[in-house]
MIKOL-139770 format. One record per residue (C-alpha): x negated, y, z negated; residue in three letters. Coordinates in steps of 0.25 Angstrom, whole numbers, plus 5000, padded with zeros to 4 digits. Layout:
<east = X&north = Y&up = Z&type = ala> .
...
***
This chain:
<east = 4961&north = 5049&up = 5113&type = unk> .
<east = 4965&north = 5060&up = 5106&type = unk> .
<east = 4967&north = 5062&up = 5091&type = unk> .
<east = 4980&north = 5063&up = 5090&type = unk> .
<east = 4984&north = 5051&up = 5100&type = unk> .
<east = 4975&north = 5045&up = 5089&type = unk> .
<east = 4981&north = 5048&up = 5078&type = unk> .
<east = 4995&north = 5045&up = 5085&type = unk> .
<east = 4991&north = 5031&up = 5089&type = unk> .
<east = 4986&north = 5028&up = 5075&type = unk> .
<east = 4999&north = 5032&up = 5068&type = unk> .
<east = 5006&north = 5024&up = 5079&type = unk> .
<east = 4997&north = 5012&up = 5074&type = unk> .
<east = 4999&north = 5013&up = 5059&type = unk> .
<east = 5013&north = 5015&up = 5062&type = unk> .
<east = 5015&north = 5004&up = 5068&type = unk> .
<east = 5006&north = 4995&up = 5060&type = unk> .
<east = 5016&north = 4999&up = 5049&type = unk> .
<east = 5029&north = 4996&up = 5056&type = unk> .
<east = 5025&north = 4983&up = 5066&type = unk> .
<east = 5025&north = 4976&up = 5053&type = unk> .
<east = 5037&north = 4978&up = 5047&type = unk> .
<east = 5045&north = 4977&up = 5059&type = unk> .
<east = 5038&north = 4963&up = 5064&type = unk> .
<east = 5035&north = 4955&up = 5053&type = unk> .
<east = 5046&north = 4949&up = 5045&type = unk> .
<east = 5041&north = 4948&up = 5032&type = unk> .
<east = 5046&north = 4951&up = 5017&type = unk> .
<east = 5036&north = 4959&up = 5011&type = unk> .
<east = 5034&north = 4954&up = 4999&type = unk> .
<east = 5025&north = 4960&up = 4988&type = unk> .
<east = 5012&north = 4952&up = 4982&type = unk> .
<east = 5020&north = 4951&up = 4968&type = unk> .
<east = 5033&north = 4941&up = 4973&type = unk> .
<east = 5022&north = 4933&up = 4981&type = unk> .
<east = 5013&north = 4932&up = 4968&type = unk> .
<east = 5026&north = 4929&up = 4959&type = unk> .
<east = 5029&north = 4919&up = 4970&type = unk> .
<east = 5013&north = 4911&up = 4970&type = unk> .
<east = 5014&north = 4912&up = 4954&type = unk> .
<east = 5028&north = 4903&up = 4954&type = unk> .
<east = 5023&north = 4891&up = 4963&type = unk> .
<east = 5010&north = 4892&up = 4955&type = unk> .
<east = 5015&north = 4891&up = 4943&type = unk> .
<east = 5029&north = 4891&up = 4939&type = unk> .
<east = 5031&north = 4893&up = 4926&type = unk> .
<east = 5023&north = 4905&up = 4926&type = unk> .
<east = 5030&north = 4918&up = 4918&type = unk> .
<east = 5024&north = 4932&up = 4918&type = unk> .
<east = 5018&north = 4939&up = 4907&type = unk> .
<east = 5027&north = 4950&up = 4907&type = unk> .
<east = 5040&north = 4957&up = 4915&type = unk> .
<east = 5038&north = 4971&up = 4920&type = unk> .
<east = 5045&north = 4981&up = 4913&type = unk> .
<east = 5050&north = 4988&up = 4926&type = unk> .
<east = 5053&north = 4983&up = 4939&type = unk> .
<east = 5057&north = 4993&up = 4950&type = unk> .
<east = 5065&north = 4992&up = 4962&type = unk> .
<east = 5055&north = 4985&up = 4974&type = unk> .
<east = 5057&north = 4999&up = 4980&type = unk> .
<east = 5052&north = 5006&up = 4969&type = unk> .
<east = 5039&north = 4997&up = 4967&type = unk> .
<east = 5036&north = 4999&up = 4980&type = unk> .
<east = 5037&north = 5013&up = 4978&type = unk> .
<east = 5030&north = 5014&up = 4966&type = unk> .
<east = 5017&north = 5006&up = 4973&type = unk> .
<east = 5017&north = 5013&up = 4985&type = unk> .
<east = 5017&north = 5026&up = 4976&type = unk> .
<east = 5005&north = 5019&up = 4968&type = unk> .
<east = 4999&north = 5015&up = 4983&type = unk> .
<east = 5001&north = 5031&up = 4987&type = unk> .
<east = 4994&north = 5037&up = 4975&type = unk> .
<east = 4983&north = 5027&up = 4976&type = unk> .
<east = 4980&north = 5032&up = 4990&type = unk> .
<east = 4982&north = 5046&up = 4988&type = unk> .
<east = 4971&north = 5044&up = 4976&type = unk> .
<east = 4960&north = 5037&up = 4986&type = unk> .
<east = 4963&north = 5049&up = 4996&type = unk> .
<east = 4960&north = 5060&up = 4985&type = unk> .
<east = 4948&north = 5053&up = 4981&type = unk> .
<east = 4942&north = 5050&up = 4996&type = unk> .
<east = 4947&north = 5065&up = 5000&type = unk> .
<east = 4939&north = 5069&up = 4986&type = unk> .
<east = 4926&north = 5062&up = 4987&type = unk> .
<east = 4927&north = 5067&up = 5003&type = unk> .
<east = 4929&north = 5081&up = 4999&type = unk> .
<east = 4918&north = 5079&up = 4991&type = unk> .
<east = 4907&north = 5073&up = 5000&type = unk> .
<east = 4911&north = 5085&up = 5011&type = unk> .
<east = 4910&north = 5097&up = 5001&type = unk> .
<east = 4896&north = 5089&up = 4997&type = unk> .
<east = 4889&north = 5090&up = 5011&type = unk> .
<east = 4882&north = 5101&up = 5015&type = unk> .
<east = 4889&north = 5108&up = 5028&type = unk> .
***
């Protein structure tokens, strides 16, 4: 098989394991802080938090701000494996 039928046929894969998903299951996707918030209330009821947050953004806006944070975290594990690769090559004899 050629590279590029290769290359074609994994996007078409990744493409599709990101869209089947959302187009067959019918699910809210809620986050892990509501659910948490939920178990904490039946636990215990009379539970009250330490402290409110200062600032609560739009959901859009958090869900921008942690994929940003999600983004940068990548980029920074690419520079540093493309760094320590750069490195080992420019180290090995030729």
């Amino acid at each position: 098989m050629k590279t590029g039928t290769k290359n074609i046929l994994l996007l078409a894969a990744v493409v599709l394991l990101a869209v089947l998903p959302l187009l067959f299951v019918n699910a809210e996707f809620g986050g892990a802080d509501g659910a948490a918030e939920e178990m904490i209330k039946t636990i215990q009821p009379s539970y009250e938090p330490w402290f409110s947050s200062l600032l609560e953004p739009p959901a859009e806006t958090e869900s921008m701000l942690f994929a940003l944070q999600a983004a940068i975290g990548a980029g920074f594990i690419g520079y540093v494996i493309g760094l320590f690769r750069g490195k080992a090559s420019k180290s090995k004899p030729q």
